[in-house]
GULO-870587 format. One line per 2 residues: for each residue x, y, z of N, C-alpha, C. Coordinates in Angstrom, 1 decimal, decimal comma. Example, Ala and Ser with C-alpha at 12.3 -4.5 7.8 and 13.67 -1.06 7.14 Angstrom:
BEGIN
13,2:-5,7:7,8:12,3:-4,5:7,8:13,2:-3,3:7,8; 12,8:-2,2:7,1:13,7:-1,1:7,1:12,9:0,0:7,9
REM end
This chain:
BEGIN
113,4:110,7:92,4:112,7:111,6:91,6:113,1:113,1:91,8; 113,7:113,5:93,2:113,6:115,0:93,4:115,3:115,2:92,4
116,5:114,5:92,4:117,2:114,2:92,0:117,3:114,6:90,5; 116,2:113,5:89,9:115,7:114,0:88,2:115,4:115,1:88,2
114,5:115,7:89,1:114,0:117,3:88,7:114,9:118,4:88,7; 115,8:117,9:89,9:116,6:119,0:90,5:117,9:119,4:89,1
118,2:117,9:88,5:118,9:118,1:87,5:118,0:118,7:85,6; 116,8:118,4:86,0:116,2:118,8:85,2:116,2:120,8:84,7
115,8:120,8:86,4:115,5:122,4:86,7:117,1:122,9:86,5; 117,9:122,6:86,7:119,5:123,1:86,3:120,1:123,1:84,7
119,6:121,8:84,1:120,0:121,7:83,0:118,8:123,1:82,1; 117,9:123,4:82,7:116,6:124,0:81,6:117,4:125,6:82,1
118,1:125,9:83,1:118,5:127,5:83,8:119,7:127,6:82,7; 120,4:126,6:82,9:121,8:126,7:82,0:121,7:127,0:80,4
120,5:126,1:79,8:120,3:126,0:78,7:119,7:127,6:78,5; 119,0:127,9:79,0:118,5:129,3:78,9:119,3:130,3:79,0
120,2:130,2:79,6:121,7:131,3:79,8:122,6:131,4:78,2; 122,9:129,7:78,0:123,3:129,7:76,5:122,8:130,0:75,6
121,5:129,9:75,6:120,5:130,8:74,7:120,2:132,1:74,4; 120,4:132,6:75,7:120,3:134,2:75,6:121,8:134,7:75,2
122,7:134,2:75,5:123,8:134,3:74,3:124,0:134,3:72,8; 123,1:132,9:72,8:123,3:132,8:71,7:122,7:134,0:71,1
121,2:134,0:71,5:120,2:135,5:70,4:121,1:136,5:70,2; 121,7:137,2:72,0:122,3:138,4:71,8:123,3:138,7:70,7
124,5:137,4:70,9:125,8:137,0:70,3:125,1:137,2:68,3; 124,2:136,6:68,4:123,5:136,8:66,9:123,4:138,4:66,4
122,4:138,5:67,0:121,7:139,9:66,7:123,0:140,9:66,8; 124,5:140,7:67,2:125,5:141,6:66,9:126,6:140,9:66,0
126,1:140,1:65,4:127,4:139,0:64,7:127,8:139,9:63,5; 127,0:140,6:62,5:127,6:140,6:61,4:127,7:142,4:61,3
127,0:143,5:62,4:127,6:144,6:62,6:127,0:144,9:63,7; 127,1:146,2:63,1:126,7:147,0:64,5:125,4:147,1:64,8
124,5:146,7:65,4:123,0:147,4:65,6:122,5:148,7:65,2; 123,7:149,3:65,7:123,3:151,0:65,3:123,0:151,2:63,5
123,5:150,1:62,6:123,7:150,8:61,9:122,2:149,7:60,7; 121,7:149,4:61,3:120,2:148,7:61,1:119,0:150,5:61,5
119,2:151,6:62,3:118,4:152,4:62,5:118,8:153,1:61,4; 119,7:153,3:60,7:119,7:154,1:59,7:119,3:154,2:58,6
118,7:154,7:58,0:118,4:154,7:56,4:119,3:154,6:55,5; 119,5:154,0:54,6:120,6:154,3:53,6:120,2:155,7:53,2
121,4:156,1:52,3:121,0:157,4:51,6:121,1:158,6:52,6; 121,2:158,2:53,7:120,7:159,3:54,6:122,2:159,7:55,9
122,3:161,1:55,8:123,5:161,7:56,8:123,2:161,6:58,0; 123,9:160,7:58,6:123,6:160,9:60,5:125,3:161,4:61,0
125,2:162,8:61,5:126,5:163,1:62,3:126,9:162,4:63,3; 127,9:162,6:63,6:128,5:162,3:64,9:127,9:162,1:65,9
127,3:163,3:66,0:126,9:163,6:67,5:125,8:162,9:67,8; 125,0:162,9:66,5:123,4:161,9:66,6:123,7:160,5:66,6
124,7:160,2:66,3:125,4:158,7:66,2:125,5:158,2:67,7; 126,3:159,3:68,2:126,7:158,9:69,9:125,3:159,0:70,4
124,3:159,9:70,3:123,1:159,8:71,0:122,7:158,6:70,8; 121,9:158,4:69,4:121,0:157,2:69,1:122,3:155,8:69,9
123,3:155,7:70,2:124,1:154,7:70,7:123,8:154,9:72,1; 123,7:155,9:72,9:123,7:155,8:74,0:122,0:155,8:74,7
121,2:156,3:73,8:119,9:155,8:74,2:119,5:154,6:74,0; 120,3:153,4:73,3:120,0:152,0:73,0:121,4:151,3:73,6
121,9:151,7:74,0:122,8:151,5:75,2:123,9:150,7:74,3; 124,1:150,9:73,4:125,1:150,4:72,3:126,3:151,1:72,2
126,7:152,1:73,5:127,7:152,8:73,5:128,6:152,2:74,3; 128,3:150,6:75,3:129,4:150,0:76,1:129,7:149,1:75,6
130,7:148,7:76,3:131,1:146,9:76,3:130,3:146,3:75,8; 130,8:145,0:74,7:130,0:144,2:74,4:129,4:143,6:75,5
130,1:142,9:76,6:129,8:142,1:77,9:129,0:143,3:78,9; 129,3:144,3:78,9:128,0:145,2:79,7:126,9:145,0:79,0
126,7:145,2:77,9:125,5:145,2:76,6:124,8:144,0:76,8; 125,2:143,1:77,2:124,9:141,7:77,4:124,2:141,6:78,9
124,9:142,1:79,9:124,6:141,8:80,9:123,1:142,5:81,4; 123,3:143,8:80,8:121,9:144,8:81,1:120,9:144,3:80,0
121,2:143,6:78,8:120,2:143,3:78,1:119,1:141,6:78,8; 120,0:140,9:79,7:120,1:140,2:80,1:119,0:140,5:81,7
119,4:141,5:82,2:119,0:142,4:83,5:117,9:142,1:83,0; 117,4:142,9:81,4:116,2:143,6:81,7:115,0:142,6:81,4
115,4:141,7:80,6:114,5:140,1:80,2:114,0:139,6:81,5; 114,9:139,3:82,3:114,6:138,8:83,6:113,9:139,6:84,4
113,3:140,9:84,6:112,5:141,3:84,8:111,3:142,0:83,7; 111,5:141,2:82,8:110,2:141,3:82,0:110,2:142,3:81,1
111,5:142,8:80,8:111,7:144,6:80,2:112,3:143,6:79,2; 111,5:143,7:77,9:111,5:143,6:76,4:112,5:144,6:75,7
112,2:146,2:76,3:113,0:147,0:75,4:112,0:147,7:74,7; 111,9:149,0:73,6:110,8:149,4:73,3:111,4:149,4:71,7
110,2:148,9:70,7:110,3:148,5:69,7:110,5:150,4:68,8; 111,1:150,0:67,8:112,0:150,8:67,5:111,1:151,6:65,8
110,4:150,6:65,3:109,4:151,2:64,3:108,1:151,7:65,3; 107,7:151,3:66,3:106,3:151,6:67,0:106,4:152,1:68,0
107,9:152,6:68,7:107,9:153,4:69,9:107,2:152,7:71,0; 107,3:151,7:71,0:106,2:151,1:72,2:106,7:150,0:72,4
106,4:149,5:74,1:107,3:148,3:74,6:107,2:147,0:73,7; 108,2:146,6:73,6:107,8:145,5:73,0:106,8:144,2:74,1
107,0:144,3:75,4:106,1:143,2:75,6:104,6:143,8:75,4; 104,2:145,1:75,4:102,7:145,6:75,2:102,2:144,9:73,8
103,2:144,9:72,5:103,0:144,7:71,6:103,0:142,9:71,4; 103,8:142,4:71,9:103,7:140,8:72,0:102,3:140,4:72,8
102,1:140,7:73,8:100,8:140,8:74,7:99,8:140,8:73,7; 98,9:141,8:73,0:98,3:142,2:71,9:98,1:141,2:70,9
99,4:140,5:71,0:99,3:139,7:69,8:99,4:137,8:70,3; 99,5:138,0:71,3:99,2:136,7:72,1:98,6:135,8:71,9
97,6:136,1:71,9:96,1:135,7:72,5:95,9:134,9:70,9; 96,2:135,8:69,7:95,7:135,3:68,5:96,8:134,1:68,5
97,9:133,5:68,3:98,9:133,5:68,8:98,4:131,8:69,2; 98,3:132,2:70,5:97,6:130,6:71,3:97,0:130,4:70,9
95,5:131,0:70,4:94,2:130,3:70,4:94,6:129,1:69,1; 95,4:129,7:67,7:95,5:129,1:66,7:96,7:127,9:67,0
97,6:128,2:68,0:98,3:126,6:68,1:97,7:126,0:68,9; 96,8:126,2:70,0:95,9:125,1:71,1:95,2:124,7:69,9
94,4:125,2:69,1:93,5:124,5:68,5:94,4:123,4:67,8; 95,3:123,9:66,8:95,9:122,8:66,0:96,6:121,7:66,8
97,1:121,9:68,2:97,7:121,1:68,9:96,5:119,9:69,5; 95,3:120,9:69,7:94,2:120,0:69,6:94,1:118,4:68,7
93,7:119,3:67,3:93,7:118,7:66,2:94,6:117,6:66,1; 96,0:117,9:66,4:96,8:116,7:65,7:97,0:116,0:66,8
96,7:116,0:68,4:96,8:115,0:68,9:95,4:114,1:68,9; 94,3:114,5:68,9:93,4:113,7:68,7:92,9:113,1:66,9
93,6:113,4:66,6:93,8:112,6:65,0:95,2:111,7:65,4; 95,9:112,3:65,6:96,9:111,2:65,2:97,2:110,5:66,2
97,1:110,2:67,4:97,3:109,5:68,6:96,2:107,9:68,3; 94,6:108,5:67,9:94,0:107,3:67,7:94,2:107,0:66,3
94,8:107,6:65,2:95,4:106,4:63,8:96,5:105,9:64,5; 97,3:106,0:65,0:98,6:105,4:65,4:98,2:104,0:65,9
97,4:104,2:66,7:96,8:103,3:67,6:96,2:101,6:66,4; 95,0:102,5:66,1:95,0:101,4:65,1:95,5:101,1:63,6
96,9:101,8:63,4:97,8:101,7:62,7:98,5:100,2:63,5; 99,2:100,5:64,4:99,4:99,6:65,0:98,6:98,1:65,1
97,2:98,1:66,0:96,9:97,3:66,1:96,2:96,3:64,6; 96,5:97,3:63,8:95,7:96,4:62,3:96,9:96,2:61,2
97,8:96,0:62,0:99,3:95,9:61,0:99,3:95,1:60,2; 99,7:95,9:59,0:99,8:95,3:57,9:98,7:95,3:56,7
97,5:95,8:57,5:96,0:95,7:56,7:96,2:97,4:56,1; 94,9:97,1:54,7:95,3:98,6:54,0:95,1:99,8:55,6
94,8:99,5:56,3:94,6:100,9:57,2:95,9:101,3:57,3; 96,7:100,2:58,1:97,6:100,5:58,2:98,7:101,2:57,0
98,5:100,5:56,1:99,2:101,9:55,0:99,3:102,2:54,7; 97,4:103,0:54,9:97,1:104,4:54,5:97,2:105,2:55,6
97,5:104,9:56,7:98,0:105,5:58,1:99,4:106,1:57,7; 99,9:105,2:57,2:101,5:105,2:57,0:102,0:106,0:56,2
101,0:106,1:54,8:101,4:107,1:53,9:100,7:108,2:54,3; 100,0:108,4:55,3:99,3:109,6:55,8:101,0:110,4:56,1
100,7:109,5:57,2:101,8:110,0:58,3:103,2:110,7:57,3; 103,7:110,0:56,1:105,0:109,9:55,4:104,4:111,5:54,4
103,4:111,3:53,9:102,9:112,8:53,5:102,9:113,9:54,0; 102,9:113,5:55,3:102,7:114,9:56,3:104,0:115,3:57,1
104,8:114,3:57,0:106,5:114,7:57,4:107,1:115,4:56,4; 106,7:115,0:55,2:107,5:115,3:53,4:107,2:116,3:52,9
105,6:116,9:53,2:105,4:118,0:52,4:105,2:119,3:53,9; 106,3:120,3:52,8:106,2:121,7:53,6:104,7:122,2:53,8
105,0:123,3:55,0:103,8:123,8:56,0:103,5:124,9:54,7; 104,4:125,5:53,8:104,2:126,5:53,0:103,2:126,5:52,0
103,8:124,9:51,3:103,2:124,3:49,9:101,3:124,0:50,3; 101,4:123,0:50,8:100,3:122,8:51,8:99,1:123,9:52,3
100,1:125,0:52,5:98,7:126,3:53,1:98,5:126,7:51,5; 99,4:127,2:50,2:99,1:127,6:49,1:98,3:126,5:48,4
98,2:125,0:48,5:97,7:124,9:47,8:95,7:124,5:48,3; 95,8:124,5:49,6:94,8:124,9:50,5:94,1:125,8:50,0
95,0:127,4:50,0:94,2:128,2:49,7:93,4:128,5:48,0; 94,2:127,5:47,2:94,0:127,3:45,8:92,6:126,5:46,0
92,5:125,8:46,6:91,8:124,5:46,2:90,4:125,5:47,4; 90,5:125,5:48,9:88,9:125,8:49,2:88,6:127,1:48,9
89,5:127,8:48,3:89,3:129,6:48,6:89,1:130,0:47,3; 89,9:129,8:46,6:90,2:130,2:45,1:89,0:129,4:44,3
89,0:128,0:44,5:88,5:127,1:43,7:86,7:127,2:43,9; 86,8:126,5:45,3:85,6:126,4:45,7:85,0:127,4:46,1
85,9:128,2:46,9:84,9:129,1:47,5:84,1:129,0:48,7; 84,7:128,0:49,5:84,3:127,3:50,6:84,7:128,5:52,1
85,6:129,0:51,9:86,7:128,8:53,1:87,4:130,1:52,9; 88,0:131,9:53,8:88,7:132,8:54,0:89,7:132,2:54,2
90,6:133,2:53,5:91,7:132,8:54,2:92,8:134,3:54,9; 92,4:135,4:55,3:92,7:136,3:55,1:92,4:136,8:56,4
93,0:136,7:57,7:92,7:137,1:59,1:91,8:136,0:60,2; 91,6:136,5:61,0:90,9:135,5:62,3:89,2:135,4:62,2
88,9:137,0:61,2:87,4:136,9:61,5:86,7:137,6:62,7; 87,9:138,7:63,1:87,5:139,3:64,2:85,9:140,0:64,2
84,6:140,1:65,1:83,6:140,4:65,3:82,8:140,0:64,0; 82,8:138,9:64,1:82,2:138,7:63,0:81,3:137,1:63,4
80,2:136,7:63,4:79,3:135,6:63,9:80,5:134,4:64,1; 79,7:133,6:65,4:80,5:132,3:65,7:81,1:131,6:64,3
80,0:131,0:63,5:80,2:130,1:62,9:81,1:130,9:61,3; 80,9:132,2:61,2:81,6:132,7:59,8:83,2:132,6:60,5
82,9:133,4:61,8:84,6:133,1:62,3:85,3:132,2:62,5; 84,4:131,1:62,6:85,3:129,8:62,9:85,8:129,1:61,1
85,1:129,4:60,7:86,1:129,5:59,2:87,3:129,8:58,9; 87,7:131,0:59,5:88,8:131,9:59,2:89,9:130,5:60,1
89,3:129,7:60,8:90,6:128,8:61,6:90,5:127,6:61,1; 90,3:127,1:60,2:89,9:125,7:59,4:91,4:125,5:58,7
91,5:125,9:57,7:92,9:126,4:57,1:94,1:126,5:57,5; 94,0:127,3:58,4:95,4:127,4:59,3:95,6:126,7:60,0
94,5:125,9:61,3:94,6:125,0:61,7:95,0:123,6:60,8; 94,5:123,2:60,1:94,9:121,9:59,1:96,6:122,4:58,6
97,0:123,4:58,3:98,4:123,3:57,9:99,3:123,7:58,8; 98,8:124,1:59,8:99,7:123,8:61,4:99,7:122,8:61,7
98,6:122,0:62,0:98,4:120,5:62,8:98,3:119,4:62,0; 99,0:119,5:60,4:99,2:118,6:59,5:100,1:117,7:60,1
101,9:118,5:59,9:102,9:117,5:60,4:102,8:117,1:61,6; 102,7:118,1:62,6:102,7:116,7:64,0:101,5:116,4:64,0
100,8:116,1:63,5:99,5:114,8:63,7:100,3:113,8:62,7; 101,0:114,2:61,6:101,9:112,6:61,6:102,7:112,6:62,0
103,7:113,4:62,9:105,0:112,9:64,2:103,6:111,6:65,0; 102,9:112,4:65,6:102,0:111,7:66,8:101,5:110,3:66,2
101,7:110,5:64,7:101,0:108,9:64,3:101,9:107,7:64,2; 103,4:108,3:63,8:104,7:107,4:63,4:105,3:107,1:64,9
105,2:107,9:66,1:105,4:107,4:67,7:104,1:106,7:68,2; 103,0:107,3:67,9:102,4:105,7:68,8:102,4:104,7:68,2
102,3:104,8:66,7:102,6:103,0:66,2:103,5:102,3:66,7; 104,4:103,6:66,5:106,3:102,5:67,3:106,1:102,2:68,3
105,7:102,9:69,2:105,4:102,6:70,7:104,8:101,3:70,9; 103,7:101,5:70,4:102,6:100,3:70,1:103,0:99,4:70,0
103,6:98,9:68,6:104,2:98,3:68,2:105,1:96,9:69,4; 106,1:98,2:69,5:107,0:97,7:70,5:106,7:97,0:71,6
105,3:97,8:72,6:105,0:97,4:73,7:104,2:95,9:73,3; 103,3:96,0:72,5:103,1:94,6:71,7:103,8:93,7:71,5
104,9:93,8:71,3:105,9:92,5:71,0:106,5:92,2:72,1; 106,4:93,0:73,5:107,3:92,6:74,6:106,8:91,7:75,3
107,2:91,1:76,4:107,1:89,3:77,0:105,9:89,9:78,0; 105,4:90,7:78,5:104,3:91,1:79,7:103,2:91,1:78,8
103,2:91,3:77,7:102,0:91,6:76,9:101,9:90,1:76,6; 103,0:89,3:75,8:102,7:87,7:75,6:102,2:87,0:76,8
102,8:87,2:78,1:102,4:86,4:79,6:100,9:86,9:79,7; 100,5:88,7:79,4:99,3:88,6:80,1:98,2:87,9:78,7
98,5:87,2:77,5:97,7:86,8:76,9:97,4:85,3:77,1; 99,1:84,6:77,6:99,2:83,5:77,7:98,1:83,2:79,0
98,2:84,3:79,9:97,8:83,9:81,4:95,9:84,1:80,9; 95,4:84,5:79,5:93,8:84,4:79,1:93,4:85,4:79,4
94,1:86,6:79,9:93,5:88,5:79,6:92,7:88,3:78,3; 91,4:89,3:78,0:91,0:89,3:77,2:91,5:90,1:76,3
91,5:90,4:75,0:92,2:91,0:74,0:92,0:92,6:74,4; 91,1:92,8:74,7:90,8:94,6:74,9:91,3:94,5:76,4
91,3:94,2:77,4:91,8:94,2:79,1:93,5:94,7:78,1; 94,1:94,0:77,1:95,4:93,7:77,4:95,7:95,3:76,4
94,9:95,2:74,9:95,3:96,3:74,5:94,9:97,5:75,2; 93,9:98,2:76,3:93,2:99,2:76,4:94,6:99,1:78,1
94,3:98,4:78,7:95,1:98,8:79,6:96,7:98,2:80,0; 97,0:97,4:79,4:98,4:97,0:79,7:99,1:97,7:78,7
98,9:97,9:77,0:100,0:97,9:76,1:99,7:99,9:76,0; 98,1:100,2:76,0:98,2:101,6:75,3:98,8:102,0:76,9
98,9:102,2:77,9:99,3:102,9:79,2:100,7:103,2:78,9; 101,4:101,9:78,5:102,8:102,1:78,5:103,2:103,0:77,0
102,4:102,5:76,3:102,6:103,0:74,6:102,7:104,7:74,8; 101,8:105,5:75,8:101,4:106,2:75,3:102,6:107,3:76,3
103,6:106,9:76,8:104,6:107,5:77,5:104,9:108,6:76,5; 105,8:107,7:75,2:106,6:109,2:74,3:105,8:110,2:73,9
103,8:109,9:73,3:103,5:111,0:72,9:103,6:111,9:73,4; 102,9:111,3:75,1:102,6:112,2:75,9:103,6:113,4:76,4
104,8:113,0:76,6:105,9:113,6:76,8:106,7:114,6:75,8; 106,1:113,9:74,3:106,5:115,2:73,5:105,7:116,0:73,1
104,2:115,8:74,3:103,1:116,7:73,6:103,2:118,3:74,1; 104,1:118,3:75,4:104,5:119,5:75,7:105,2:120,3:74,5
106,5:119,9:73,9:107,2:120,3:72,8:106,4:120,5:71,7; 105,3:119,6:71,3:104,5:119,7:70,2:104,0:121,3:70,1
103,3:121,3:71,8:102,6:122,6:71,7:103,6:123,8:71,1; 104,8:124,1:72,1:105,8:124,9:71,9:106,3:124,9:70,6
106,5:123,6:69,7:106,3:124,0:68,6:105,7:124,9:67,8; 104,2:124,3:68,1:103,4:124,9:67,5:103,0:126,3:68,0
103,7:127,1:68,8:103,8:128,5:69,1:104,6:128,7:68,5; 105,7:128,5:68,5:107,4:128,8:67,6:106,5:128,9:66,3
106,2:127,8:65,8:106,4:127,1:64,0:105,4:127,8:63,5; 104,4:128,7:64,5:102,9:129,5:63,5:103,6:130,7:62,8
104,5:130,7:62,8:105,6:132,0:61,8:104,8:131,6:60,7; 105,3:130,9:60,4:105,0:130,5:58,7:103,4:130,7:58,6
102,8:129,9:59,0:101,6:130,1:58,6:100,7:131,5:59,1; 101,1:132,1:59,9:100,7:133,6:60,2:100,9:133,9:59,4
101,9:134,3:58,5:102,2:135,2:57,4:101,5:134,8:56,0; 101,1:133,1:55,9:100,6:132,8:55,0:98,9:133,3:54,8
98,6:132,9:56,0:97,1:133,7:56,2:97,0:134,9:56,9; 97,8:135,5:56,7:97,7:137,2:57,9:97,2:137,0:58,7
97,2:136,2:60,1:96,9:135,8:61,0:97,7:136,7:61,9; 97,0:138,0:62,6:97,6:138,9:63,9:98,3:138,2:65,2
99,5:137,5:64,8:99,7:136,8:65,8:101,3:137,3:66,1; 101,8:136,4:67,0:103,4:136,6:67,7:104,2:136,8:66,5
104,0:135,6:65,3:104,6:135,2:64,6:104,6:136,3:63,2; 103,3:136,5:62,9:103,8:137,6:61,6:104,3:139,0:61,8
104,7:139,4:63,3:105,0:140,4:64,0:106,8:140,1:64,0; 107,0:139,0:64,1:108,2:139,2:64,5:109,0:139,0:62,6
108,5:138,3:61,8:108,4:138,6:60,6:108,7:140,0:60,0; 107,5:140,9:60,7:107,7:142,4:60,1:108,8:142,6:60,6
109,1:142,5:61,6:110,5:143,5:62,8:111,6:142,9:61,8; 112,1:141,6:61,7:112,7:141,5:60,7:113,2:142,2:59,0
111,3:142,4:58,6:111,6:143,0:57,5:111,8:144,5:57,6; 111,6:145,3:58,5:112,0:146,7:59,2:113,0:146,8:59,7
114,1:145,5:60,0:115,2:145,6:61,2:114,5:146,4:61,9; 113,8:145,9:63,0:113,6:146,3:64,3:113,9:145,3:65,0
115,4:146,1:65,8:116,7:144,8:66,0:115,9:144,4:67,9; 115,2:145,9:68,8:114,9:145,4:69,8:113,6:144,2:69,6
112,6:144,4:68,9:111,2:143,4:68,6:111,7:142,0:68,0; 113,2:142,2:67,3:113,6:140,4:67,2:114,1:139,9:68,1
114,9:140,3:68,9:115,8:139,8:70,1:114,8:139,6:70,8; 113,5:140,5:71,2:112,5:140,2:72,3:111,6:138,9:71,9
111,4:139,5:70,5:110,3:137,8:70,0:111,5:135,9:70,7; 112,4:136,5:69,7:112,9:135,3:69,7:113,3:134,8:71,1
113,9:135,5:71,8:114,2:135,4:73,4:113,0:134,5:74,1; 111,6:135,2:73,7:110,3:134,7:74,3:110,4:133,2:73,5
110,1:133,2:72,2:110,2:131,8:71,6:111,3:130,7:72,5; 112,7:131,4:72,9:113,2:130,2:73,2:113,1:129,6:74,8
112,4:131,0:75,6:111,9:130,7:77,0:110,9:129,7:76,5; 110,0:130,0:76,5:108,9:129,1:75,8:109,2:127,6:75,8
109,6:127,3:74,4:110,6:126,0:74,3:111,3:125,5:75,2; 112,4:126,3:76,1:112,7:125,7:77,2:111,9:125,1:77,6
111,1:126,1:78,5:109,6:126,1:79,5:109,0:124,9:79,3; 108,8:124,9:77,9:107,7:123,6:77,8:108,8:122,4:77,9
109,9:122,1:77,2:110,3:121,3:77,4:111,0:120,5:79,3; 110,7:121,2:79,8:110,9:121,0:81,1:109,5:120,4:81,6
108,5:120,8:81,8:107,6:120,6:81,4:107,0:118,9:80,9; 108,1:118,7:79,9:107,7:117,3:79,0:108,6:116,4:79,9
109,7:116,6:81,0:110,5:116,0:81,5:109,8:115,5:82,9; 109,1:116,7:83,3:107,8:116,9:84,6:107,0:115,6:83,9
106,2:115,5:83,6:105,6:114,8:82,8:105,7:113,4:82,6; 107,3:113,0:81,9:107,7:112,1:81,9:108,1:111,2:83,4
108,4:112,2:84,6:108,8:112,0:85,6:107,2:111,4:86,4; 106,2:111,6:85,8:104,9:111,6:86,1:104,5:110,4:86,0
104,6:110,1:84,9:103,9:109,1:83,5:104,9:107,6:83,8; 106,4:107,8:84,0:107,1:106,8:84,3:107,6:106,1:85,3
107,0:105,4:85,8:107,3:104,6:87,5:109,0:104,0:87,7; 109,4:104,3:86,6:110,7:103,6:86,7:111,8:104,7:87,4
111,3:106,1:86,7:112,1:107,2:87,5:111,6:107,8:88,6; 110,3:107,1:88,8:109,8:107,7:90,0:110,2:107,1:91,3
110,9:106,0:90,9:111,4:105,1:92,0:113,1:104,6:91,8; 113,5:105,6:91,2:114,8:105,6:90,7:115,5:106,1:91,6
REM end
């Protein structure tokens, strides 16, 4: 097992080195950075040229420019955002918190929905549950996170009149605020609560048709002894392991739906920087998004190294 980790913890350092390549290597692909602070229409001399370059440190080597941008991530230096004069981690910080609370909840949501349909997707195969499970699941892979939140907001907001859709609901009573996360929550934790429903069936499935499960029925286990602890234990290996990634997804993937509900989070922040070219707040967002994603996905390997006795004695 220390073996797995050790190559785990190597493969997640490397992967994160090509990564921050890659952002950097991006964020200078198609010009100059310098030339994202400028206004069109507008005269910048020489001289203000070499300054604004040498206070954003865009006056060296591509490979110096890398290295110190690289320096400064690893000790936690973002860079200071370029429309708001202010660090970019102060500004991600700020916006954190809204950030988590809306992917924990949704991450919530779609594993405790879709881990127990899977389940009895699985064990009622073939019966209408099962595929209304199935077209659950096939609806919620098919249809975009976009379509989904518009027509959401058509139907409880516009229509009914049930449900905001328009911020978090800051100071505002328990129960009016928790409105404002009904919505966004449901079109975040739509598609992976059907990822989570189309892997435990399979899982299920599978573990169900294998010879330990027929021996322990043959040997007169009772039907619940065999499904509750022989088949769901082993079934429940892949959710669990991609439930780290789920989450990180669901940090990454709240772009979209931030912006769909002005939700003050990571995600409609790094949206604006984009639509401002504010070239340090995208390199900083995205850098964080792909630590993250590493992070967790290491994490799902921990996990699996946990959950699986076969590598733990490997």
């Amino acid at each position: 097992m220390k073996n797995f980790l050790a190559r785990r913890l190597l493969f997640a350092i490397l992967s994160l080195i090509i990564a921050s390549m890659a952002v950097f290597g991006l964020a200078h692909a198609k010009e100059d950075p310098i030339n994202l602070f400028i206004q069109p229409g507008y005269f910048v001399s020489p001289e203000t040229l070499e300054a604004l370059k040498a206070k954003w440190g865009l006056d060296k080597p591509l490979v110096m420019q890398y290295l110190t941008w690289a320096g400064n991530m690893l000790r936690g230096d973002l860079g200071d955002s370029v429309q708001q004069q202010r660090p970019v981690v102060t500004i991600v910080g700020e916006k954190w918190a809204a950030t988590a609370q809306l992917a924990g909840i949704a991450w919530i949501f779609g594993t405790i929905t879709g881990v127990p349909l899977g389940i009895l997707s699985a064990l009622k195969r073939g019966s209408l549950l099962d595929y209304s499970a199935r077209g659950l699941a096939l609806a919620g892979q098919s249809l975009p996170a976009f379509w989904i939140g518009l027509v959401g907001i058509w139907i409880f907001a516009v229509y009914l009149g049930w449900l905001p859709v328009f911020g978090k609901g800051h100071n505002l009573p328990f129960f009016e605020q928790a409105k404002h996360y009904v919505l966004p929550t449901l079109v975040l934790g739509w598609g992976p609560m059907a990822g989570y429903m189309r892997i435990t069936r399979s899982a299920m499935l599978e573990v169900l048709d294998s010879e330990y499960i027929k021996l322990a029925r043959a040997k007169g286990v009772s039907n619940r002894m065999v499904v509750w602890k022989h088949a769901l234990r082993n079934a429940l290996i892949q959710p669990l392991t991609i439930a780290a990634l789920l989450l990180a997804g669901f940090m990454d993937g709240a772009v979209l739906v931030e912006v769909i509900f002005a939700w003050p989070g990571v995600g409609r922040v790094a949206v604006e920087a984009v639509n401002q070219n504010d070239f340090m707040m995208i390199t900083g967002t995205v850098f964080l998004f792909t630590f993250l994603y590493l992070f967790m996905s290491l994490v799902a390997d921990l996990m699996y190294a946990i959950v699986d006795p076969r590598i733990r004695y490997s």
